[in-house]
N, CA and C of each residue as an Amber inpcrd file, in Angstrom:
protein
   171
   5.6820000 119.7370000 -14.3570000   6.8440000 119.1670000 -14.9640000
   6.3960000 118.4850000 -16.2470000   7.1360000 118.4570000 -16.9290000
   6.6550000 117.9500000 -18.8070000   8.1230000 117.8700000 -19.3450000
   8.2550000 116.3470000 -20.3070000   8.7440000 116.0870000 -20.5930000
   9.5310000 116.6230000 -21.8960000  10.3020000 116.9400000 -22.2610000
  10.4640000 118.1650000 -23.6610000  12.0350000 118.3750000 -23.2270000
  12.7840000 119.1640000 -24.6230000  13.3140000 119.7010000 -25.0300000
  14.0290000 121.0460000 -24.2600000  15.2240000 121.2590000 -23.4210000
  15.7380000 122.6590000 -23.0910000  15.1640000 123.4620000 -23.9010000
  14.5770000 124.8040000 -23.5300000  14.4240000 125.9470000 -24.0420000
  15.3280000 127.0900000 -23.5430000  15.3770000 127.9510000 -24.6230000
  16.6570000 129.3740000 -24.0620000  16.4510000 129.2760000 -22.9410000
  15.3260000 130.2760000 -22.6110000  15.0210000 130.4900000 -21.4770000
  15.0230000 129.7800000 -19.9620000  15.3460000 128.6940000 -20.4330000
  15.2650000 127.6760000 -18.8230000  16.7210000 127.2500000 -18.3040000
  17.2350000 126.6460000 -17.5380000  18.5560000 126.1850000 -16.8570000
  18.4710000 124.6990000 -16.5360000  19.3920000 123.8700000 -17.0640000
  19.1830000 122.4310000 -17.1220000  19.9720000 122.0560000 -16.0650000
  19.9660000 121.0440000 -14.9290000  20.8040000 120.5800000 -14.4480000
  20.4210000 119.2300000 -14.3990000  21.4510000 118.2040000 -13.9370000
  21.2590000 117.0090000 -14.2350000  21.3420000 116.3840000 -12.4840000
  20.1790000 115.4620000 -12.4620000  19.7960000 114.6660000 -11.5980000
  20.7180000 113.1130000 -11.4710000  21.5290000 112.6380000 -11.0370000
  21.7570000 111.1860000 -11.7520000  21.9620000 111.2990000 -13.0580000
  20.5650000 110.1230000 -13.9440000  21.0290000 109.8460000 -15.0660000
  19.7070000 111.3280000 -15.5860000  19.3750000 111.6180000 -15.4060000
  18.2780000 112.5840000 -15.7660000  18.6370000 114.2920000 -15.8000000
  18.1540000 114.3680000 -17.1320000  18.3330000 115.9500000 -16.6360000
  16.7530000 116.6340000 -16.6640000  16.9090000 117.6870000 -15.8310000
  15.6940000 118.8700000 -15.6430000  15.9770000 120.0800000 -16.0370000
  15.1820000 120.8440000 -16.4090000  15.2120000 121.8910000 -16.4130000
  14.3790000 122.9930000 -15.6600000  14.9870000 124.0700000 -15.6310000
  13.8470000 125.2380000 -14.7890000  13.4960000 126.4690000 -16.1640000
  12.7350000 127.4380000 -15.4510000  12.5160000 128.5220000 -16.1880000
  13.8940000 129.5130000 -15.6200000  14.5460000 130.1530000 -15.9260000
  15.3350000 131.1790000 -15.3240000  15.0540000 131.7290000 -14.2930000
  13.4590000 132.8130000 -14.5550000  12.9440000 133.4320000 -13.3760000
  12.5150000 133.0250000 -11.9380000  12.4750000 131.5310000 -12.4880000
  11.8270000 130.6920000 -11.1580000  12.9550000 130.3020000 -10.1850000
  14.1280000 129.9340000 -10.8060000  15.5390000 129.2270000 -10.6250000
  15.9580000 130.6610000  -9.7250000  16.2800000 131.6870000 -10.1640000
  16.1390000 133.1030000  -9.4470000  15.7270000 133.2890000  -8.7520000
  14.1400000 132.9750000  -8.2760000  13.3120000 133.0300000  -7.1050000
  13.6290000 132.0520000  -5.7450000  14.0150000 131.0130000  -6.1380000
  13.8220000 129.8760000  -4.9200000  15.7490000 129.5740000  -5.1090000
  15.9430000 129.2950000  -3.7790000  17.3070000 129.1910000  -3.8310000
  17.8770000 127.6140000  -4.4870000  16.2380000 126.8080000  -4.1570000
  16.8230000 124.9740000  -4.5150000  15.8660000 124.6700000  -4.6680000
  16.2170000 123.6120000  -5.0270000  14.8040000 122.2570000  -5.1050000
  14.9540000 120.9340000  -4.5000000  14.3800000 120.0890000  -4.3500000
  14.5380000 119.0740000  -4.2990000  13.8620000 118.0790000  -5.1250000
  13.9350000 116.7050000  -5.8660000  13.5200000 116.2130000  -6.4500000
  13.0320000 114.8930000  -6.0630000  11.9970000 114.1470000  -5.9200000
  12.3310000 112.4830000  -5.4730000  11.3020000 112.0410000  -6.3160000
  11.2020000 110.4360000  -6.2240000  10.2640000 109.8820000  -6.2720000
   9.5700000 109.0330000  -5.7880000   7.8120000 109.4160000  -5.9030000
   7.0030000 108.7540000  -5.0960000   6.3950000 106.9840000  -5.6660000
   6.3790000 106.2890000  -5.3290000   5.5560000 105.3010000  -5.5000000
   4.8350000 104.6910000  -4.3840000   3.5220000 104.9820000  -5.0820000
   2.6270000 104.4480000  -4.0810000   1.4180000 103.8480000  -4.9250000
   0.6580000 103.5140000  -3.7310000  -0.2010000 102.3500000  -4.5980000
  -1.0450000 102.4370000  -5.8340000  -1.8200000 103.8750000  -5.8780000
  -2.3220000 104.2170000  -7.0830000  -1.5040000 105.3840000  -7.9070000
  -0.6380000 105.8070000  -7.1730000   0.4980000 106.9350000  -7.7820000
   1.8820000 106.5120000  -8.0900000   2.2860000 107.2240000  -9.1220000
   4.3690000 106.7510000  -8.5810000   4.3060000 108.3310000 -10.0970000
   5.6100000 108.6160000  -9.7710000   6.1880000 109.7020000 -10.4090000
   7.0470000 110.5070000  -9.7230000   7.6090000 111.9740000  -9.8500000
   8.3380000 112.7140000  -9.4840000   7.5360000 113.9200000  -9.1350000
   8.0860000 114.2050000  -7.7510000   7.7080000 115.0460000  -6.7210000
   8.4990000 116.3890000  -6.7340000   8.4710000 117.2210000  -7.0560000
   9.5880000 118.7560000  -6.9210000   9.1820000 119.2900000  -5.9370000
  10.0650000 119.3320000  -4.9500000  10.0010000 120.5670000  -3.9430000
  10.7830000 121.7090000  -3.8220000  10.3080000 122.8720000  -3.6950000
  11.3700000 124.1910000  -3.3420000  11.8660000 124.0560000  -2.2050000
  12.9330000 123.9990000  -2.0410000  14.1390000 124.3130000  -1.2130000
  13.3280000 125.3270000   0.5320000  12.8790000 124.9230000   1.5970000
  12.3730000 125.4470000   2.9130000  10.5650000 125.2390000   2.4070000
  10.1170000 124.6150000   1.9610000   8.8750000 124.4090000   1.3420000
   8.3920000 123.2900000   2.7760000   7.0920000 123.0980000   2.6430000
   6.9910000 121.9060000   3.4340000   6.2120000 120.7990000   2.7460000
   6.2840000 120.0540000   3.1470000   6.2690000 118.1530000   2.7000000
   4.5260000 117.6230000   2.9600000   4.2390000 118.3370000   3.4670000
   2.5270000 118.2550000   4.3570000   1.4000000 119.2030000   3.9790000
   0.5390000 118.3100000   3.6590000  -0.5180000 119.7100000   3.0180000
  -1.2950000 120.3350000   4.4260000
């Protein structure tokens, strides 16, 4: 994930106050996503998951 500008090629949808974008082909591939965020003690940011993905390495 990187912060930037819609490109043609990608599909924006908006989170809350945030918007994201995808690539087309990828958005095509996976039916969803999910988005959250983590904070933790030496980490915090945003987590993307595909839609039947799992949460556990």
């Amino acid at each position: 994930m990187a912060q930037g500008e819609p490109q043609d090629e990608e599909i924006t949808f908006p989170v809350g106050d945030i918007e994201f974008s995808v690539e087309k082909e990828i958005a095509d591939l996976v039916p969803g996503f999910q988005i959250d965020y983590y904070k933790g003690l030496f980490q915090k940011g945003y987590v993307v998951y595909a839609d039947g993905s799992s949460r556990s390495c």
